[in-house]
C-alpha positions in Angstrom: 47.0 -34.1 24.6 46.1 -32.2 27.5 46.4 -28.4 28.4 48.5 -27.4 32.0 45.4 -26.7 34.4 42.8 -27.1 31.7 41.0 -29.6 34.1 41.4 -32.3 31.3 39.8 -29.8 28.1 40.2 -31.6 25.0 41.7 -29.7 22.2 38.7 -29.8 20.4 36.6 -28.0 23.1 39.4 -25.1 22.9 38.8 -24.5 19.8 35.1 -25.1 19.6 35.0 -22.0 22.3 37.4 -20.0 20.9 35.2 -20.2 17.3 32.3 -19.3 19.6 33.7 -16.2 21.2 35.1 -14.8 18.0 31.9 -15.2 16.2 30.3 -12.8 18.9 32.7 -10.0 17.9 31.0 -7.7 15.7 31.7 -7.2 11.5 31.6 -3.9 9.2 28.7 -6.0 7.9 26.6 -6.1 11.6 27.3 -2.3 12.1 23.8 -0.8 12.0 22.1 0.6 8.9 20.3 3.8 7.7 18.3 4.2 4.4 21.3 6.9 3.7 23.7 4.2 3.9 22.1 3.0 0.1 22.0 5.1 -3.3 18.5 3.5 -4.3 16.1 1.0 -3.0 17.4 -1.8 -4.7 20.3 -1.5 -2.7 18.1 -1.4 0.0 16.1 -4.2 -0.7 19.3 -6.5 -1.2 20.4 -5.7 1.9 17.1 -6.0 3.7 16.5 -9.5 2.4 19.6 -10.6 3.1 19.9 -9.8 6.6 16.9 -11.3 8.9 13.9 -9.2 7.0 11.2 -10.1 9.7 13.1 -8.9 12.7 14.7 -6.1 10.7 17.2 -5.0 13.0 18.1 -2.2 11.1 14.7 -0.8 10.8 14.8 0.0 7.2 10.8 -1.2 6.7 9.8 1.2 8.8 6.1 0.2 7.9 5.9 -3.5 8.3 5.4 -4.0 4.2 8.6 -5.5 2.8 9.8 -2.8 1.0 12.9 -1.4 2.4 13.5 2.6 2.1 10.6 3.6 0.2 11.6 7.2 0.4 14.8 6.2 -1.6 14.6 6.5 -5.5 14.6 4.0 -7.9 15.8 1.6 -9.7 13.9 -0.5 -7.2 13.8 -4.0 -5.8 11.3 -5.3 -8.7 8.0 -5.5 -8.9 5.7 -2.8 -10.7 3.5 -2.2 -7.5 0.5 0.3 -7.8 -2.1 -2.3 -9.3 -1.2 -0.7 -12.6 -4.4 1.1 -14.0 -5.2 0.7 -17.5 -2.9 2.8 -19.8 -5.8 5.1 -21.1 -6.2 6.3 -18.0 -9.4 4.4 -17.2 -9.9 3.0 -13.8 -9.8 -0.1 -13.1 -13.0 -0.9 -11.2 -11.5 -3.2 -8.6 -8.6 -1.8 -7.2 -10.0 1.9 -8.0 -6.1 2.7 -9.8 -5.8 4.8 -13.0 -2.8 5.4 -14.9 -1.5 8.9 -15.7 1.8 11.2 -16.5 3.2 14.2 -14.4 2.5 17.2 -15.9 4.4 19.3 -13.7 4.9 19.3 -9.3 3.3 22.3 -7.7 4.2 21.9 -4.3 4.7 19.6 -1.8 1.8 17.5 -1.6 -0.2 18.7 -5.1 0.3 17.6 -8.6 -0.9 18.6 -12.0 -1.2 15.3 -13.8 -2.4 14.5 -17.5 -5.5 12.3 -17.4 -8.0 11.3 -20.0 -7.1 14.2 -21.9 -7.3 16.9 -19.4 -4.8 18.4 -16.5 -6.6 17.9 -13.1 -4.2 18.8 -9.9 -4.0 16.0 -7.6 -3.7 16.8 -4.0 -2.1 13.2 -2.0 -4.0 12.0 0.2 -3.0 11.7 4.2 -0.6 14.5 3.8 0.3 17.9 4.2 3.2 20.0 3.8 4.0 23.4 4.5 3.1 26.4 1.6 5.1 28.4 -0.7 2.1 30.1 -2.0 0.0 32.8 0.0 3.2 32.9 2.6 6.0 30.8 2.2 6.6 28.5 5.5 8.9 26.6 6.8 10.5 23.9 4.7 8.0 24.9 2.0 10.8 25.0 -0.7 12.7 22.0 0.6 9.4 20.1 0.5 8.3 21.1 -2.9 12.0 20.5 -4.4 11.5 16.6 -2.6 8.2 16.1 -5.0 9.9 17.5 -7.6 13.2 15.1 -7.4 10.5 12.0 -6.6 8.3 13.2 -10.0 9.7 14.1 -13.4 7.3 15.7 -15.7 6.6 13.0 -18.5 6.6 9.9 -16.1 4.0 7.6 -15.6 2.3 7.2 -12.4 -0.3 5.4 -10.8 -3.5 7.2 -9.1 -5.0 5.4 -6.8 -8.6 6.2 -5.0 -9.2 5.6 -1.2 -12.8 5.1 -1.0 -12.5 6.1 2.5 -12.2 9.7 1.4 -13.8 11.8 -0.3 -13.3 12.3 -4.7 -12.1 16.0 -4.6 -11.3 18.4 -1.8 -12.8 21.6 -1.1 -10.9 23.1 -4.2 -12.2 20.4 -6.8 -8.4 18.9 -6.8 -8.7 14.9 -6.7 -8.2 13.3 -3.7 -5.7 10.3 -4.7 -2.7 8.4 -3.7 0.5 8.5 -5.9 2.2 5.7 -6.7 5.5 5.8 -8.8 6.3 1.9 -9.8 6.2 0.2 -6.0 7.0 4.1 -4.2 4.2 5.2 -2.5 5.0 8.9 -3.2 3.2 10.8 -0.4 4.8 8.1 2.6 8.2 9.1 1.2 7.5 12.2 1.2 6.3 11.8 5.2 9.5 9.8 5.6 11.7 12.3 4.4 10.3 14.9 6.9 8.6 17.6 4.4 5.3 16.1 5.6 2.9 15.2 8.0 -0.1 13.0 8.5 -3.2 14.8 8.1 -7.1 13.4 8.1 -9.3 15.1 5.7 -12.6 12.8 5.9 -11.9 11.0 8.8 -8.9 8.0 9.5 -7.7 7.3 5.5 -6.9 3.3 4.6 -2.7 3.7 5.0 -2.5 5.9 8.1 -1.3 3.1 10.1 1.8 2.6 7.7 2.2 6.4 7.2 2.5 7.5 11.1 5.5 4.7 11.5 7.1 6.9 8.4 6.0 9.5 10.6 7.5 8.5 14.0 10.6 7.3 12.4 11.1 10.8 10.4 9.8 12.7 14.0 12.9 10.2 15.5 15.7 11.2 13.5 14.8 15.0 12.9 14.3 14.7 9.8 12.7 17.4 7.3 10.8 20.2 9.4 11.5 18.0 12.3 15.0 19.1 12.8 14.3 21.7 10.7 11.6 23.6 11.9 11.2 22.3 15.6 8.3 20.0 13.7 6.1 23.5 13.3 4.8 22.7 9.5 3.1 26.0 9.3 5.7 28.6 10.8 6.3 31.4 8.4 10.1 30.8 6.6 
C-alpha cells in the first residue's frame, strides 16, 4: 500500500517516524527536578538512580558524590556513611571518626555533644553562620532552628577529624565534621543557605564539594542568600 504523494513511504516508515516524533514530546516524568520536589533523601536517591545519575540533569548531586539532596532528611538512600567510629566514643585511628550523641544544638554551626563521658561543644568545620548570641544577625534564628531540625538531642552522630585543621579553635571547641548516618551535617547546612564556606587553618579536605553546595544555594537564593542579600553578618 502506498500513501497519495508519499514518494513511495512504506507504511512501516510512517509509523516508525511518527513513534520517533512522539517520543521527543516531553513527560510529567522529564519535567525538571528540585531537592523540594522529594519529602526525604530516599526519595531523592530513587529518583536520582533512576534517571541518568552521571549526567544528572536535574542537578540533585550538586557535589559530584552520589548522594542526591543531602540537605534533605532521612530515612535515606541506605548505607550508614560516616566510617562509623567505635561506639565508646574512641576514635578509630584510621579514618580519625568517633562516635557520639547530641546533647543539645547551640547555634548554627556549634554543638554540645556527649563524648567519652564529658560535654565538649563541637564547632563544624568549613562553616559559618550568622550569630544569635552577642547581636543577633541575619538569619541567625533560621539557621540555628535548620541544626536544630537536622540534630535531635539523644541521636547518634559521627565526628569526624580533618587533619588538615587544627583540633580545637580559638575557644577550646573541637574542630570536627558532623556526620548524621550518610548526611554530612555542616554541607546541608551550606546547601540550605544558613551558611557559608569559611577557612579557619588554611583550604579544609571537602571545600571543593562544600562551595558547589555553596554556588548552588548562592543560585537559587536560598537561606541568607535571598534572605539577607547573602550579608551573613548584617545585624537582624
Amino acid at each position: 500500500m502506498k500513501w497519495a504523494g508519499g514518494g513511495g513511504a512504506s507504511l512501516a516508515a510512517l509509523i516508525a517516524t511518527a513513534t520517533m516524533l512522539g517520543s521527543a514530546v516531553p513527560t510529567a516524568e522529564a519535567a525538571d527536578r528540585d531537592c523540594s520536589d522529594f519529602d526525604n533523601r530516599r526519595q531523592a536517591q530513587r529518583f536520582f538512580k533512576n534517571h541518568s545519575p552521571r549526567q544528572d540533569p536535574h542537578n540533585l548531586d550538586s557535589d559530584g558524590d552520589g548522594k542526591a539532596c543531602e540537605e534533605l532528611p532521612c530515612p535515606c538512600g541506605g548505607g550508614g556513611g560516616g566510617g562509623g567510629g567505635g561506639g565508646d566514643g574512641r576514635p578509630n585511628r584510621r579514618d580519625n571518626t568517633q562516635s557520639a550523641r547530641v546533647n543539645r544544638v547551640i547555634d548554627g554551626d556549634t554543638v554540645e555533644v556527649r563524648l567519652n563521658g564529658g560535654r565538649p561543644d563541637v564547632r563544624l568545620v568549613g562553616i559559618d553562620t550568622p550569630e544569635v548570641f552577642g547581636g543577633e544577625e541575619c538569619g541567625g534564628r533560621q539557621a540555628s532552628s535548620s541544626m536544630k531540625r537536622m540534630l535531635k538531642p539523644g541521636e547518634r552522630v559521627t565526628l569526624v577529624r580533618d587533619r588538615s585543621q587544627n583540633n580545637r579553635d580559638a575557644f577550646g571547641r573541637l574542630l570536627r565534621y558532623i556526620e548524621d548516618g550518610d548526611r554530612d551535617v555542616g554541607k546541608a547546612q551550606v546547601g540550605k543557605g544558613w551558611a557559608k564556606v569559611v577557612k579557619f587553618d588554611g583550604r579544609f579536605n571537602r571545600i571543593r564539594s562544600y562551595r558547589r553546595a555553596q554556588h548552588r544555594a548562592n543560585n537559587r537564593n536560598r537561606g541568607v542568600w535571598g534572605q539577607c542579600g547573602g550579608d551573613f553578618h548584617t545585624p537582624a
